[in-house]
C-alpha positions as protocol buffer text, in pm:
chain_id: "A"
residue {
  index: 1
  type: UNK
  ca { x: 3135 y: -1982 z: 4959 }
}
residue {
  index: 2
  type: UNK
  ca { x: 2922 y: -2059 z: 4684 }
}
residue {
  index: 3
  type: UNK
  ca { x: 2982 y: -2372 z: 4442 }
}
residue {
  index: 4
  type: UNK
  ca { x: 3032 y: -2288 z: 4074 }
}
residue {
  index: 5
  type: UNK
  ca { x: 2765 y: -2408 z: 3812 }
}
residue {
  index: 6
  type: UNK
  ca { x: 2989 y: -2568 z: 3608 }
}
residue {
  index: 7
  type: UNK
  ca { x: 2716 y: -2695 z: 3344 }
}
residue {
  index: 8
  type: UNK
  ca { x: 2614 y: -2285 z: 3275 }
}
residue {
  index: 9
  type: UNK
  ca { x: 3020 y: -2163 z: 3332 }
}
residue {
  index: 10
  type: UNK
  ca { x: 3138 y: -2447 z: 2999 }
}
residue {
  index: 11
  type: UNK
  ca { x: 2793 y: -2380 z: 2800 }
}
residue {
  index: 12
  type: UNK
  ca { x: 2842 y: -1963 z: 2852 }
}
residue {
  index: 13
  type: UNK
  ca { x: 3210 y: -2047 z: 2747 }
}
residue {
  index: 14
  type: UNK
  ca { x: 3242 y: -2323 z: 2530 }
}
residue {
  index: 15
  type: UNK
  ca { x: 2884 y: -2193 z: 2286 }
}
residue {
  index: 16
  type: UNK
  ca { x: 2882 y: -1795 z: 2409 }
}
residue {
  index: 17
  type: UNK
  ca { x: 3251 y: -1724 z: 2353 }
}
residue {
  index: 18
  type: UNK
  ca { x: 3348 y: -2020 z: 2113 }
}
residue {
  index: 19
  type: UNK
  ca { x: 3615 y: -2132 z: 2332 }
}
residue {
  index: 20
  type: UNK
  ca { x: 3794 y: -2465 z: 2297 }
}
residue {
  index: 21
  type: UNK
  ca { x: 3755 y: -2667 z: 2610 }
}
residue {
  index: 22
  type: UNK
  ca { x: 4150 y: -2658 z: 2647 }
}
residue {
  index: 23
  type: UNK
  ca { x: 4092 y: -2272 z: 2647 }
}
residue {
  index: 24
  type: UNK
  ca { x: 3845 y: -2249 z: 2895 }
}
residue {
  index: 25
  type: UNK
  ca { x: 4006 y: -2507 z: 3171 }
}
residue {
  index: 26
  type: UNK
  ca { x: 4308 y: -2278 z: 3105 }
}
residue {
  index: 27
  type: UNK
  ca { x: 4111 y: -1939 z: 3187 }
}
residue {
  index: 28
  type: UNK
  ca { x: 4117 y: -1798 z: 3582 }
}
residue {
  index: 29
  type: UNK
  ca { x: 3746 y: -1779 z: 3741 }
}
residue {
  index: 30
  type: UNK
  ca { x: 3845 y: -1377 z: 3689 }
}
residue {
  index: 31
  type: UNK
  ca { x: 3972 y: -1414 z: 3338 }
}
residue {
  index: 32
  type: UNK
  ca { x: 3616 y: -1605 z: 3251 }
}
residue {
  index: 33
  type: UNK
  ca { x: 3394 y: -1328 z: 3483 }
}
residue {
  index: 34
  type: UNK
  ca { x: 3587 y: -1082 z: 3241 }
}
residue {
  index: 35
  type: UNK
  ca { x: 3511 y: -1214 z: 2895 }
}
residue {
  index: 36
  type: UNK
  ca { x: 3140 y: -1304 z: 3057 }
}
residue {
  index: 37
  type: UNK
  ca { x: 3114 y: -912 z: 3131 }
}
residue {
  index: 38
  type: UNK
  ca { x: 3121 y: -939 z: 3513 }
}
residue {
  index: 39
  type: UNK
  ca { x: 3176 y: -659 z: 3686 }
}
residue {
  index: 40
  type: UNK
  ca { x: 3534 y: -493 z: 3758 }
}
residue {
  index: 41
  type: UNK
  ca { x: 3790 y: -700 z: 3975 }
}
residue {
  index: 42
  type: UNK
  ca { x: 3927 y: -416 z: 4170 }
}
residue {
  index: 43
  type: UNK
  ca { x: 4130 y: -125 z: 4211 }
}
residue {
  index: 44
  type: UNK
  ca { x: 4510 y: -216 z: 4055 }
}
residue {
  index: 45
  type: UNK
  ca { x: 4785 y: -339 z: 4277 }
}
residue {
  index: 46
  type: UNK
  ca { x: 4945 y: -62 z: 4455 }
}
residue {
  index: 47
  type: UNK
  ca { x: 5282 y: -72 z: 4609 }
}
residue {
  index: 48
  type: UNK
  ca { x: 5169 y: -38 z: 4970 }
}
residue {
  index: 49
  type: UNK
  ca { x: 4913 y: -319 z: 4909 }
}
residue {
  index: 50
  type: UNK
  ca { x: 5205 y: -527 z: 4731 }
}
residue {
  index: 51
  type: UNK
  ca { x: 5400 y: -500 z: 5105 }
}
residue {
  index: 52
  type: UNK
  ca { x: 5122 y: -593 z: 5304 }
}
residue {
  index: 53
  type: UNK
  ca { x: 5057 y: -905 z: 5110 }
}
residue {
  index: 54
  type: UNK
  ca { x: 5426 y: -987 z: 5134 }
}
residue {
  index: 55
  type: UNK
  ca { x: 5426 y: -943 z: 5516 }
}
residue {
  index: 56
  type: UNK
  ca { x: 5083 y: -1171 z: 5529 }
}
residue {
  index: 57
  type: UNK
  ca { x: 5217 y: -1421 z: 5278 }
}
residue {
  index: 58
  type: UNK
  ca { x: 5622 y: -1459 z: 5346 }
}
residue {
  index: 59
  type: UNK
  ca { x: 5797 y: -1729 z: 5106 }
}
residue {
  index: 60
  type: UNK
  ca { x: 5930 y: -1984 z: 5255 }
}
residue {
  index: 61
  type: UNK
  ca { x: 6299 y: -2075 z: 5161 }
}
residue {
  index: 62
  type: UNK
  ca { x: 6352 y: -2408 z: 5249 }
}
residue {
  index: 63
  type: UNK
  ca { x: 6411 y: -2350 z: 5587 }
}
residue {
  index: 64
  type: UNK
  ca { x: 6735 y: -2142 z: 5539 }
}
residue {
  index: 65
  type: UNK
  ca { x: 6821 y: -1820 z: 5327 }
}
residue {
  index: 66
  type: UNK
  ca { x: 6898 y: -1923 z: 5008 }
}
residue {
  index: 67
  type: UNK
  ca { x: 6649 y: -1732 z: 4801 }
}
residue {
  index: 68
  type: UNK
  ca { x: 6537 y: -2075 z: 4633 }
}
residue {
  index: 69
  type: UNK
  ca { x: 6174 y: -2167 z: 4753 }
}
């Protein structure tokens, strides 16, 4: 994995795009590779991929059935 430069991330954000710093600790690292023109994050969420995540991922009900997490 590679580190982020956070010293060229809050200068491209906080002088480049004018954000407040409250705006820009508040953006995703996609939302920010958006509005710095990176490239495209992917083909949209299909239903089949939806099920496969939820068969990876489960939630965990507190150890019952409930339906509260």
């Amino acid at each position: 994995m590679t580190a982020f430069d956070w010293p060229v991330l809050m200068r491209a954000g906080l002088r480049g795009l004018g954000l407040r710093p409250a705006e820009f600790w508040a953006l995703t690292p996609a939302e920010l590779v958006l509005l710095l023109g990176g490239g495209e994050c992917g083909a949209p969420l299909d239903r089949a991929r939806l099920d496969e995540l939820a068969r990876a991922f489960p939630d965990r009900v507190n150890g019952g059935t409930d339906g509260r997490v």
